[in-house]
ZAMARGU-4260 file (C-alpha; in steps of 0.2 Angstrom, whole numbers, plus 5000, padded with zeros to 4 digits):
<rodrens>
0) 4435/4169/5733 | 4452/4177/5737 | 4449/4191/5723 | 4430/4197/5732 | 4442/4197/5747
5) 4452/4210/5743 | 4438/4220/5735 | 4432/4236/5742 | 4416/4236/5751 | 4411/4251/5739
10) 4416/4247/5724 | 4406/4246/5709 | 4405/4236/5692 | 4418/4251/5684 | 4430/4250/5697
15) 4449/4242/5694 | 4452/4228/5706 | 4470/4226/5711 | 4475/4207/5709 | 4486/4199/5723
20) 4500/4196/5713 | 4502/4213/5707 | 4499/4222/5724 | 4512/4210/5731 | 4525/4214/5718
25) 4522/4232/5718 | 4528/4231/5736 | 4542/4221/5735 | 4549/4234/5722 | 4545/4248/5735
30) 4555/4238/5749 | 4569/4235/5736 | 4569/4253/5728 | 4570/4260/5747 | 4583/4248/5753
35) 4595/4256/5740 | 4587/4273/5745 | 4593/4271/5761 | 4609/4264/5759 | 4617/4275/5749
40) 4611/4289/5760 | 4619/4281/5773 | 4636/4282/5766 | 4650/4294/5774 | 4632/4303/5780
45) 4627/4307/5796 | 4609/4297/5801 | 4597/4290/5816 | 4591/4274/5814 | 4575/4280/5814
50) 4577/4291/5798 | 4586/4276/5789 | 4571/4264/5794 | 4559/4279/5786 | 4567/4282/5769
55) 4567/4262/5768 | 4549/4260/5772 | 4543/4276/5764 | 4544/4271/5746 | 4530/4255/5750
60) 4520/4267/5760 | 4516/4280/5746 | 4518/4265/5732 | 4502/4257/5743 | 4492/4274/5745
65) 4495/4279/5725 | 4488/4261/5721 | 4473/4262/5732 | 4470/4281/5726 | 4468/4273/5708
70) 4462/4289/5700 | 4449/4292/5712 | 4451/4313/5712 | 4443/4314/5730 | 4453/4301/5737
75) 4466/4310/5730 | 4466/4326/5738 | 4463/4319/5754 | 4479/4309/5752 | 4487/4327/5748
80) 4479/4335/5763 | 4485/4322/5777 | 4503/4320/5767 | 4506/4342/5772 | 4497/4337/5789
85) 4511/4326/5792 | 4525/4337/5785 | 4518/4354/5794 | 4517/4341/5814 | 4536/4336/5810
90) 4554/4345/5814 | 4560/4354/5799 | 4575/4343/5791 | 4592/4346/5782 | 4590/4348/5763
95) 4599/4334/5760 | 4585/4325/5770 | 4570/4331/5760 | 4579/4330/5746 | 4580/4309/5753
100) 4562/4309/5756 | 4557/4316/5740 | 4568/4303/5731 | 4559/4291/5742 | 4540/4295/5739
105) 4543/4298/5722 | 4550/4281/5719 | 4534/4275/5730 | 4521/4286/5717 | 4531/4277/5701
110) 4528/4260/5707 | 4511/4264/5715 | 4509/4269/5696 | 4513/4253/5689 | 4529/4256/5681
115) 4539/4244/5690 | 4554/4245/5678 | 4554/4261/5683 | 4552/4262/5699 | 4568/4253/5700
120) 4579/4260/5688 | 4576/4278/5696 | 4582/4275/5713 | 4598/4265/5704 | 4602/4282/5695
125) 4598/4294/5707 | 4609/4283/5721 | 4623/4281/5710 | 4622/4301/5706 | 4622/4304/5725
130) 4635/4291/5729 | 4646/4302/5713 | 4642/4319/5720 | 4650/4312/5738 | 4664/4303/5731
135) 4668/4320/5723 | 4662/4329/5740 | 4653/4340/5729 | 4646/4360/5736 | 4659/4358/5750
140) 4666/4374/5753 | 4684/4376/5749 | 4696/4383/5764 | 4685/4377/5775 | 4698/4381/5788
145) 4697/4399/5787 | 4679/4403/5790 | 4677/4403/5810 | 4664/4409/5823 | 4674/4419/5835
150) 4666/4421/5856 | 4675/4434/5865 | 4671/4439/5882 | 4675/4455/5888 | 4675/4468/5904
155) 4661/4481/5905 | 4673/4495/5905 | 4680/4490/5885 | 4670/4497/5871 | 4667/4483/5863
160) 4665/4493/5848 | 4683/4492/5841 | 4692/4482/5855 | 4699/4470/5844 | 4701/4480/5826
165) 4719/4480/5825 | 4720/4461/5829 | 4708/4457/5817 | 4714/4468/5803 | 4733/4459/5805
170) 4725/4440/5807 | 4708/4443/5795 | 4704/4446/5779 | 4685/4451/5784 | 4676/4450/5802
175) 4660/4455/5806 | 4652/4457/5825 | 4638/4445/5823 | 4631/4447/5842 | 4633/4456/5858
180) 4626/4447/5875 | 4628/4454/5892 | 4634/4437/5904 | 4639/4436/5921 | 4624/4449/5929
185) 4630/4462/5915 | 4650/4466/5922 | 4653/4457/5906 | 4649/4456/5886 | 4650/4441/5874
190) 4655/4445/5857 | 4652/4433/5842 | 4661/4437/5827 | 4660/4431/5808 | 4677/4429/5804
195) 4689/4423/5788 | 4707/4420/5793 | 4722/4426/5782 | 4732/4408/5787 | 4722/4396/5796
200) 4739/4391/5805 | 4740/4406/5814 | 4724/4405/5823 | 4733/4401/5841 | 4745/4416/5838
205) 4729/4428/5835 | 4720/4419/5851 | 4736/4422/5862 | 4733/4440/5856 | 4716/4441/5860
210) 4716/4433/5879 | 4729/4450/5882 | 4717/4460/5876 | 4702/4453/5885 | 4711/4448/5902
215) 4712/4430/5899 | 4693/4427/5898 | 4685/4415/5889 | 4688/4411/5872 | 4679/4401/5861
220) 4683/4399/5842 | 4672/4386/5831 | 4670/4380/5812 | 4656/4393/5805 | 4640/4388/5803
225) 4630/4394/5787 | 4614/4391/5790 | 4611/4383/5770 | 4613/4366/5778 | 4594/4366/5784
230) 4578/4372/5775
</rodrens>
């Protein structure tokens, strides 16, 4: 009785029924394998509850769709077609977030597979991997300290061109003007340079520099961005 309740409405006589047992079991795998998923990407990482909640779920979600796809081809590129639906409606990620999500569906398609074994062990590796590669802080960039983002604002009347070249050539060992922006109804400029300090602890000697230079208007230094942290 409770096996023609699970059965599809158009199955036929060749079709593969998925028992009870082994649909619950597949999904109790998914939940664990995403658990683990989850929390090891939530240590000394930077999340929302919400994206913790999904890379938890998201392993019984594509486990669930992979088992009722059962080799069904049509069924399948449907699957594929709402999957790049979803990713192409939703804000572009850091790497290390797709990177989560990845681990997270793949785990979902190898227990949605059957492998179960699997299914676990790969999300046990690939945690403990990422939990090493933290540990170690792996791909941080050495001397962090003396990369900045440099915001100088400036009279009209300075060419903006070479204001700051003797300063920058006694503080810097490279600097680059970035971006020029006319503020305050165009009396003044904005000036963002990519700088790399000579020694990090000078940095208030160079800005005490700087604000003679410019007047004593603002001044805004910050840690410099490289953009390789989103995709």
């Amino acid at each position: 009785m409770l096996d023609n309740l699970l059965k599809g409405i158009f199955d036929s006589d060749l079709t593969t029924v998925i028992t009870l047992s082994d649909f619950l079991l597949c999904i109790v795998v998914s939940l664990l394998s995403g658990l683990l998923l989850a929390g090891s990407y939530m240590y000394k990482t930077h999340y929302t509850k919400s994206f913790a909640i999904t890379l938890a779920l998201l392993p019984a979600v594509v486990c669930v769709v992979i088992m009722m796809v059962n080799g069904n081809i049509g069924t399948g590129v449907a699957v594929a077609g709402a999957f790049g639906l979803v990713r192409f409606r939703s804000a572009p990620g850091t790497a290390k977030e797709i990177c989560a999500l990845f681990l997270a569906m793949g785990t979902g398609l190898i227990a949605g597979m059957g492998y179960l074994g699997f299914a676990f062990l790969f999300p046990v590796i690939l945690s403990g991997v990422f939990l090493l590669y933290n540990r170690l802080q792996f791909g941080t960039r050495r001397n962090a300290a003396m990369y900045k983002t440099l915001s100088v604002t400036i009279p009209e009347d300075l060419d903006y061109s070479d204001v700051f070249e003797d300063i920058f050539s006694e503080y810097t060992s490279e600097h680059d003007l970035e971006k020029v922006k006319t503020t305050n109804m165009g009396s003044m400029f904005r000036l963002t340079y990519l700088i790399t300090l000579r020694d990090p602890k000078k940095e208030k000697e160079m800005i005490d520099k700087l604000r003679c230079r410019n007047g004593n208007l603002e001044i805004t230094v910050s840690r410099q961005e490289t953009g390789a942290a989103e995709l």
